[in-house]
C-alpha positions in Angstrom: 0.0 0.0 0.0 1.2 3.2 -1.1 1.0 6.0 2.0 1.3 9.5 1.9 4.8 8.9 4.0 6.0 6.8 1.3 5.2 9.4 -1.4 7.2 11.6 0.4 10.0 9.6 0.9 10.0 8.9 -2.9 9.8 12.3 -3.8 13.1 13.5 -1.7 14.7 11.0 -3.4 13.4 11.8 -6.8 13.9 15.6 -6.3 17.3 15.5 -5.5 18.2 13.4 -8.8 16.9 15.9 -10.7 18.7 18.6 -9.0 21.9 16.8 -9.7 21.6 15.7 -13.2 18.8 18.0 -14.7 20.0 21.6 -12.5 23.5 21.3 -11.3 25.2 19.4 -13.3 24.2 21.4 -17.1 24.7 24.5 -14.7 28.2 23.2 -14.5 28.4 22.0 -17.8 27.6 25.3 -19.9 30.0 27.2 -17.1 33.1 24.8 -18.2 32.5 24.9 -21.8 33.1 29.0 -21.3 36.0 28.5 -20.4 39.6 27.1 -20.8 41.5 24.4 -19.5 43.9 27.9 -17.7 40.8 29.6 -16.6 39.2 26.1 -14.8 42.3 26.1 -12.9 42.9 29.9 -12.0 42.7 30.9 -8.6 42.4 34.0 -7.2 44.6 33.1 -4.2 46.7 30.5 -2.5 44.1 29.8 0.1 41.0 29.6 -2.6 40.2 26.9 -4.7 39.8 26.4 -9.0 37.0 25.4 -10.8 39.3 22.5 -11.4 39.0 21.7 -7.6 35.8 22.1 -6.5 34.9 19.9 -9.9 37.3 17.1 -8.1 35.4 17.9 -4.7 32.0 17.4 -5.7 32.8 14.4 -7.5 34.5 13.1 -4.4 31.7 13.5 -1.7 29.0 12.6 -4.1 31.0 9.3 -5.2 32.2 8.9 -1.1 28.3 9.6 0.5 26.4 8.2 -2.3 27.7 5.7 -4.1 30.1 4.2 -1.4 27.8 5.5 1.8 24.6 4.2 0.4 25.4 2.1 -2.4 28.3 -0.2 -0.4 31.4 0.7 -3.3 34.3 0.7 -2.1 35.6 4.0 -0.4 39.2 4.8 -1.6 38.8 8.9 -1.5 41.8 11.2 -0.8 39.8 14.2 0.1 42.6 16.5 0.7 44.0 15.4 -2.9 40.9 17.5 -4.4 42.1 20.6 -2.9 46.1 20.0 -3.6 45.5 19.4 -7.2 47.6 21.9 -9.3 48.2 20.1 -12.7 46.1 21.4 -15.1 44.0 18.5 -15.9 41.6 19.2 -19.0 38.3 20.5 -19.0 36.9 17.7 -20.6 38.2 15.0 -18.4 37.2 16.4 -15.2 33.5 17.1 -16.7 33.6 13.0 -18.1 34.4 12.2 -14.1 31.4 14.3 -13.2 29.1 13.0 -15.4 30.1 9.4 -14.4 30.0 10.3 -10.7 26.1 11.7 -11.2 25.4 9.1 -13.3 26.3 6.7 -10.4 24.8 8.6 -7.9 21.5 8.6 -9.9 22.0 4.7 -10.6 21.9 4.3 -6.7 19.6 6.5 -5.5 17.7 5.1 -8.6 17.8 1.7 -6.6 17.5 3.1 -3.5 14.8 1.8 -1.3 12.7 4.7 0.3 11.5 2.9 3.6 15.3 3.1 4.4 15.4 7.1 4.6 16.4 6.5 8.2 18.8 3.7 8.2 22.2 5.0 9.6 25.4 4.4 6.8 29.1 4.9 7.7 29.8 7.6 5.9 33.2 9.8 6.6 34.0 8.1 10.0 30.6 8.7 11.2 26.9 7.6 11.3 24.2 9.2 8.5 21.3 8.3 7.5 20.2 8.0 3.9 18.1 11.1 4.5 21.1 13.3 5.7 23.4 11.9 3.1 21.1 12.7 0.1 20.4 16.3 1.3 23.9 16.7 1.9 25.3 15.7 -1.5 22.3 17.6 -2.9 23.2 20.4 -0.3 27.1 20.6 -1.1 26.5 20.3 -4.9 24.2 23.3 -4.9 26.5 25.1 -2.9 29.6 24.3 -5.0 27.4 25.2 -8.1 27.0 28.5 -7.5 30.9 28.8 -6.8 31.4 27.7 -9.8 28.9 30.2 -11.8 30.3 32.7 -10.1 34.1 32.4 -10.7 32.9 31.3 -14.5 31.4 35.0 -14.4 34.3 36.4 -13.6 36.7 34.5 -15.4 34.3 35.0 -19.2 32.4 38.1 -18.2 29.6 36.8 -19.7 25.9 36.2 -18.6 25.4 32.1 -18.5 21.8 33.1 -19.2 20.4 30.5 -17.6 16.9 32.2 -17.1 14.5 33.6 -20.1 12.6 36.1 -18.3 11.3 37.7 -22.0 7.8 36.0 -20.8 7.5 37.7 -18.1 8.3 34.7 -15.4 11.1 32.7 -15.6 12.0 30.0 -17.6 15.0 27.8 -17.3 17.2 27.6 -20.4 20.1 25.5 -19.2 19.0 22.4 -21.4 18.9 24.4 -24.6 21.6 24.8 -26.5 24.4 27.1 -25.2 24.5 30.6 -25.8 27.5 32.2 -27.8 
């Protein structure tokens, strides 16, 4: 029997894959593809981290709380790698690692089980629930995002344009085909 608690617990889950692979990630997308493989990596500072980075991050603690947290793969991350990172590693590989690292995160939370919402998963040294881990990848991604827009908006000095307001309300364009 289907209850209104399990519709709820069905639609978290469903909501926060399509944050990740129909919001973030083609936010991300269209920012990277404005730039160069110099720009992903420029930083402003010492202390402040690249595009190039905080792509490696969110691909880490998705891939770390998702797909090894919930999931049960095999947790090999180097967190403090992401962040030491200075090679220039090419746009285009580090967007192929993110799309594989949504694309498994979708594949598990696709899989995931709703009724278990509350069950408790080692997850960084400590106890989560599925709950907390899914809002928190959704949570850190969203945050990441918009540090990503922002430095691409500095770096291009362009408008992403990820909003036609022309109707008078807004209307996402970040799945149409990328503006010049």
């Amino acid at each position: 029997m289907i209850t209104p608690e399990t519709n709820i617990r069905q639609a978290f889950i469903q909501k926060a894959r399509e944050l990740l692979k129909e919001e973030y990630l083609p936010k991300i997308e269209r920012c990277v593809e404005k730039l160069t493989d110099e720009q992903v990596w420029w930083r402003p500072n010492p202390e402040s981290n690249s595009i190039g980075n905080l792509l490696l991050h969110i691909s880490g603690n998705a891939r770390q709380w998702i797909v090894c947290g919930l999931g049960g793969a095999t947790d090999n991350r180097q967190r403090q790698t992401e962040f030491d990172e200075r090679r220039i590693i090419a746009r285009d590989e580090l967007l192929a690692r993110l799309r594989t690292t949504v694309a498994d995160v979708d594949d598990v939370l696709a899989g995931f089980d709703p009724a278990r919402l509350l069950d408790k998963y080692p997850i960084q040294g400590t106890e989560a629930t599925a709950l907390a881990a899914i809002f928190h990848v959704t949570e850190h991604f969203s945050m990441h995002t918009g540090q990503i827009i922002l430095l691409t908006k500095m770096l291009a000095n362009i408008d992403l344009i990820f909003y036609d307001f022309s109707t008078g309300k807004p209307v996402h364009t970040w799945h149409e085909a990328k503006p010049s």
